[in-house]
N, C-alpha and C positions, 0 to 999 in steps of 0.2 A: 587538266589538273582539277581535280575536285577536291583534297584535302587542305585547301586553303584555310588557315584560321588566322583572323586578325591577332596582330600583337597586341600584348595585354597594355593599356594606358590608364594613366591617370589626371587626364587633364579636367573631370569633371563635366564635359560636355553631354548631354544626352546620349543614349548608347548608339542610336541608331546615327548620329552625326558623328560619332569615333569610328563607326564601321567602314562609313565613306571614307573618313581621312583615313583610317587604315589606308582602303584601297589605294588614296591617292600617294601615299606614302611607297606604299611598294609598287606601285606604275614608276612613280620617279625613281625609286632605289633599281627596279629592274629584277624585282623578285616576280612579278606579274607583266607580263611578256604580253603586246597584242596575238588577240586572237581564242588566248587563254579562259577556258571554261572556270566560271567560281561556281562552288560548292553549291547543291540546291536550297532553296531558302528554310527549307525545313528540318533537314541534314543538319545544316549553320546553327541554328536557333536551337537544335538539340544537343550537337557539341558546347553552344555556347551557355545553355541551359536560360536561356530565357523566349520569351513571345517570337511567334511567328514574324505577327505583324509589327516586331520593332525590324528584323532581318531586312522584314520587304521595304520598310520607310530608308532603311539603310542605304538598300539596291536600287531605290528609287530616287535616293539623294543624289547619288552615284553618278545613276544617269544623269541629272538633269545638270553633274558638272562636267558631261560629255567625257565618263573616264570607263564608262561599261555601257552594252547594247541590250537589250532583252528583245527573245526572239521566241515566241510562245510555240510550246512543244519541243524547244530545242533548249533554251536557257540560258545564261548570263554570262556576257562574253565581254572581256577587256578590249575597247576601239580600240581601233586600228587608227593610226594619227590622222589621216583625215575627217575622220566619221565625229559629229557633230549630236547633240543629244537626241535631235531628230532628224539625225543626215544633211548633208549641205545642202545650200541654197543653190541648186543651177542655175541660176541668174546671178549670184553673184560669183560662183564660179566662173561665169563667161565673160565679167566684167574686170577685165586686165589689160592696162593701158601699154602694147608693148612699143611706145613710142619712146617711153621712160626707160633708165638706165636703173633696173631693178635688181636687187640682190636676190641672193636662192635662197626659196622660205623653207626653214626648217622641216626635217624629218622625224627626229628622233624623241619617239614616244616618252622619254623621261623628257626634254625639255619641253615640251609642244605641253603635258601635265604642268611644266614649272608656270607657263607661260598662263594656261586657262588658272590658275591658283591667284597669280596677282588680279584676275577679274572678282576674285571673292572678297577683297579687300574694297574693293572700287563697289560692290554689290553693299557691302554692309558700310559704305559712307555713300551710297548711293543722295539720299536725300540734301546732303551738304554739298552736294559735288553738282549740284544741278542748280545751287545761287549762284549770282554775280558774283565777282570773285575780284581778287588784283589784277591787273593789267599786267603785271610783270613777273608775276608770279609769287607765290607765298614763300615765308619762311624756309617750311622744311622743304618746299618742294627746289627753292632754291640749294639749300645742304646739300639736297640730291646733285643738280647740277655741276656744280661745284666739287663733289666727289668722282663725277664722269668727267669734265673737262680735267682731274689731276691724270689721267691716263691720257695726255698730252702734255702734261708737264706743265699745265698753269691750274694757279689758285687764286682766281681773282676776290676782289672784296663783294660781299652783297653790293654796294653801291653801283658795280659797273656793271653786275650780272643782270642780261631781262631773260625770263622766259617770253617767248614767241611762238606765233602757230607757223610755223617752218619756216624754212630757208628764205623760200622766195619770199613771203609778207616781210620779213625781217629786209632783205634785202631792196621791197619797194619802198620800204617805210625810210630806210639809211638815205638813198636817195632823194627821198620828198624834203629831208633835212639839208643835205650837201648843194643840191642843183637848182635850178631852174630852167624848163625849157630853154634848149638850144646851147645848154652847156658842157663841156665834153669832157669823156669821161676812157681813161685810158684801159684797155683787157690784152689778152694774147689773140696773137693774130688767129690761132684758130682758137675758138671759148665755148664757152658753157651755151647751149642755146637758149636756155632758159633766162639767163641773163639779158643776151640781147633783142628780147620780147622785153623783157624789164624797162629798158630802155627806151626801146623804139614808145614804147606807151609811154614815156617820162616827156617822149620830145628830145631824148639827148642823142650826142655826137660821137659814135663811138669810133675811136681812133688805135688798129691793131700793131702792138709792138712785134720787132721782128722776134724770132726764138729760135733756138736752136734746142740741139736733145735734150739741153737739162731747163729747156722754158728761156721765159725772157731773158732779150742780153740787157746788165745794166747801163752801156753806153746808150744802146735803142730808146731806155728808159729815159734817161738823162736827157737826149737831144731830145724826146716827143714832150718832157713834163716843159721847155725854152721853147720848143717852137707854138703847143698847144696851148700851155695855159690850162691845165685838165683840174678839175676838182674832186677827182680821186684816179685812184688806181684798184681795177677788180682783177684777181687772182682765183684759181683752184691748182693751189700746189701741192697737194699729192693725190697719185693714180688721179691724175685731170682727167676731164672728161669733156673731151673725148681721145687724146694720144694716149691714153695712162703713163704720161712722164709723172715724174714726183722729182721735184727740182732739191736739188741736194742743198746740202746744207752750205759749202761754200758760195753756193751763187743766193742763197738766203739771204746771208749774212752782205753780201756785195748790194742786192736791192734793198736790203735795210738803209744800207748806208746812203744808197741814193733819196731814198724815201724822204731820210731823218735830215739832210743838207738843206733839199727843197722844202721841207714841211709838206709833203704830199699824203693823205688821207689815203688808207689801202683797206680795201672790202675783202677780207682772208677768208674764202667759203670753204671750210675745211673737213666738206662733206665726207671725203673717205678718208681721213686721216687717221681715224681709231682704228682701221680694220687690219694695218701691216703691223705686224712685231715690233718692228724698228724704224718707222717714221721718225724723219728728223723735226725737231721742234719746229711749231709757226712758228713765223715768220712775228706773229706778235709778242713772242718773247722779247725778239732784238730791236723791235718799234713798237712797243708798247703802248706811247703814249698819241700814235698816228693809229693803230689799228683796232677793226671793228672786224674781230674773230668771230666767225658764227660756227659753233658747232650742232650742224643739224645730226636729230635723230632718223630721217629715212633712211639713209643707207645703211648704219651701222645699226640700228635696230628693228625700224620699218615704218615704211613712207608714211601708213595708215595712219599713226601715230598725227601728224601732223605739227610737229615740236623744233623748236631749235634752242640752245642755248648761246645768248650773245654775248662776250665782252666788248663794253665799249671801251675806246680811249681814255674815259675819266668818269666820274662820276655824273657830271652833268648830261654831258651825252647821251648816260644812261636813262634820264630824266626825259631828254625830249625824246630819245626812240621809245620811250615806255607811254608818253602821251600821245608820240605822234600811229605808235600799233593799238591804241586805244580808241582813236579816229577811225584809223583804217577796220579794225575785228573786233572791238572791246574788249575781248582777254585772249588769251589760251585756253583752249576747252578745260578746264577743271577735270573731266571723266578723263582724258587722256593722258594729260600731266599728272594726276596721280597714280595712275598705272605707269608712266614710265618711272615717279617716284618709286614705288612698289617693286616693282622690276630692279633696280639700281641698287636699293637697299637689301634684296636678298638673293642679290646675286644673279637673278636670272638675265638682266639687263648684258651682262659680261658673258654668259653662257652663251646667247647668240651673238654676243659679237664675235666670238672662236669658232663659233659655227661658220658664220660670214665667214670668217679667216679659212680655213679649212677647204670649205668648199669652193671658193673661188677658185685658190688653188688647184684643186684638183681640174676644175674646170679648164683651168690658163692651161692644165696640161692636155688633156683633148683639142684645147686648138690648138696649142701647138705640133701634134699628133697629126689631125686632120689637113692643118693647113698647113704642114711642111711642105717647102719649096714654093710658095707663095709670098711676096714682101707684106708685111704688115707688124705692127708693134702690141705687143702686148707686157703684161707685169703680172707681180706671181696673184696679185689681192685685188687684180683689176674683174671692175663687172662687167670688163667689153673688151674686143682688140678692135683696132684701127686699121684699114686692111686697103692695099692700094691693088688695083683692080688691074687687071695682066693690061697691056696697049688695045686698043681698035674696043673696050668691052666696059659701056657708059654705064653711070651709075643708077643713073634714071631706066635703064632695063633690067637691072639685079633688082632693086628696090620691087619693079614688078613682076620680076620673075620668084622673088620669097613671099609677097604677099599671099598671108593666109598663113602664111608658116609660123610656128610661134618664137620663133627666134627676132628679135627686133631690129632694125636694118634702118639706118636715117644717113642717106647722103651729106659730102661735106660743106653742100651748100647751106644749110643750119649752123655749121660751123664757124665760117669762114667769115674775116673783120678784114677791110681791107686791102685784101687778095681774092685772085681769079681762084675761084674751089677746081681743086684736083679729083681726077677721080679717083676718090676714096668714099669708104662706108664706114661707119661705126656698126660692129655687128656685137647685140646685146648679149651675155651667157648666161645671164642670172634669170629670176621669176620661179615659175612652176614647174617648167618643164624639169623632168629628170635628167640625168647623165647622159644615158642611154638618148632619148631621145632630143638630147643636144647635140650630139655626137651623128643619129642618123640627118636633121637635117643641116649640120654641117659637113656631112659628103654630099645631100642636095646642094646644097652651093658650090661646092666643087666642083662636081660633074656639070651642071651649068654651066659654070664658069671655063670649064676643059671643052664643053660643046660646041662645036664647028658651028653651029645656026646660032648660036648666043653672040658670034661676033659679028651678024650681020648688019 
């Protein structure tokens, strides 16, 4: 396409910085396709009837917000979504934790533009975003918060809202507050691993309730808070990870009820909650005044971020997790929190969460495809199935037989509270890989797992 001519604008900006946001405007609209040749810069500048060199300051701005390439003798071309102002970093390309339960990072050339655009906000307060800052976060960037947690159906006050650099600091800092070495602390008999490193580091006692398909029973809950004496209770009730149950709303409502009898404090990490259509409300709707809701941003928008947003049970609480995240990191990074501000307020923050939504989907359907006639559990917005291993074929041989593979694979020994681990694996869907090659090394496991010498 060489007849490209920017739309006519009048925002006053220099000409050569409207030529860019043209650009970047029809990458996002989808009038400018990767791949797509723009007009030569002198072609440009003579349609447009001005200087050469405002075209090239244009083309040059362009690049450098990674939305065109220049390729000498050949000419100026719309990136392709991965290509980067001056192509990616292979070293940070190869640095992908896939031990982590990662979501699939976006493809799609107008979002991946929506996405680099909130960086130009964060560029032009660059200098104020690099002082000290609240510990719990500002104002508006609270607004922000607070407009992402109503897409779960709460509106907390400033007072109980902190910003936090993710999940896990939020949830070592809750327990520096609740515990004391050698105090116990009740989860689901299989949890979150990450948790129980939280733990094990605290000194505490962790005591696993029994569960059935839809998560904990409340009876189990009942008799462990009489016989334990526990000073909280930790949850991931929906798409958990690692079963991806999401515990419905009547048995919500049943551990409320236990919760609210005993006064038992309940850590709600409600990491994938945003990303189903129709997620039943937390659980701190109906104990509101016992729960410490953490809505992190890794999963529903991405781990990089480093962010969570927390309700406390009251406003005090709010007070000492904002002092005591203060001790542990002294704020929220500033540069990150106002980019997921950015992101939130124009929409692009929701853009990728449908993305997340979408893809997953498609993904839960590949394994289900692939691993028909194999027992294991998956969900349509889950970033992993749960997968029980055929008889005589140990976990600890899969684990070595996919290492190297990019598909992430963590036995249920990380899992498991309380009980003897089964063999099972958590196998990750999400990260970089494409479709396609999720899909080929998931007939690698397969055929492993169908191989006569695998059950040796």
């Amino acid at each position: 396409m060489t007849d490209w001519t920017p739309r006519a604008e009048t925002s006053g900006k220099p000409r050569y910085i409207a030529i860019a946001d043209a650009i970047e405007k029809d990458v996002r609209d989808g009038r400018l396709s990767p791949g797509t040749r723009l007009p030569p810069q002198r072609m440009l500048a003579k349609q447009l009837g001005i200087d050469f060199t405002t075209v090239s300051r244009g083309y040059s701005e362009a690049q450098s917000r990674g939305l065109v390439t220049s390729h000498v003798g050949r000419g100026t071309f719309i990136s392709k979504p991965t290509e980067a102002p001056n192509g990616p970093d292979p070293l940070r390309l190869a640095d992908e934790d896939l031990s982590m339960n990662l979501p699939p990072e976006p493809t799609d050339p107008g979002l991946i533009a929506n996405m680099r655009a909130g960086l130009d906000y964060v560029s032009a307060n660059l200098l104020q975003l690099l002082r000290y800052q609240s510990s719990t976060g500002s104002d508006k960037d609270k607004a922000a918060a607070s407009t992402w947690l109503s897409l779960r159906g709460m509106i907390p006050s400033s007072a109980r809202l902190v910003i936090s650099p993710g999940a896990h600091s939020t949830i070592c800092a809750i327990l520096t507050i609740l515990t004391e070495p050698g105090d116990t602390i009740l989860c689901e008999q299989i949890t979150y691993p990450g948790f129980r490193n939280i733990a094990s580091r605290r000194g505490l006692n962790l005591v696993g309730i029994e569960m059935d398909k839809d998560g904990i029973l409340p009876d189990a809950l009942a008799d462990a808070i009489r016989t334990h004496g526990p000073k909280a209770l930790y949850l991931n009730p929906t798409l958990q990870n690692p079963t991806t149950l999401t515990i419905p709303t009547d048995r919500r409502l049943a551990i409320s009820e236990v919760l609210n009898k005993h006064g038992l404090q309940l850590i709600e990490d409600d990491a994938y909650g945003f990303i189903p259509a129709k997620a039943p409300a937390p659980i701190a709707v109906s104990a509101p005044d016992l729960t410490w809701h953490i809505g992190g941003l890794a999963k529903c928008i991405g781990a990089g971020l480093r962010l969570a947003y927390t309700v406390a049970p009251n406003g005090k609480q709010a007070y000492s997790l904002g002092q005591t995240l203060k001790v542990q990191a002294v704020m929220p990074s500033p540069i990150t929190t106002a980019l997921a501000t950015q992101w939130i307020e124009d929409g692009t923050a929701d853009q990728i969460r449908r993305f997340i939504r979408s893809e997953t989907s498609a993904r839960q359907a590949i394994a289900r495809e692939v691993l028909e006639g194999f027992d294991f559990r998956g969900a349509e917005n889950a970033f992993n199935v749960w997968l029980s291993l055929p008889e005589g074929v140990g976990r600890a041989d899969v684990v070595a037989r996919m290492a190297g593979r990019p598909i992430g694979i963590m036995p249920s020994d990380a899992f498991s509270v309380g009980i003897t681990p089964g063999d099972e694996v958590r196998l990750c869907l999400g990260g970089s890989l494409s479709r396609e090659a999720l899909r080929a090394n998931l007939y690698f496991l397969v055929n492993s797992l169908q191989h006569s010498a695998f059950l040796g």
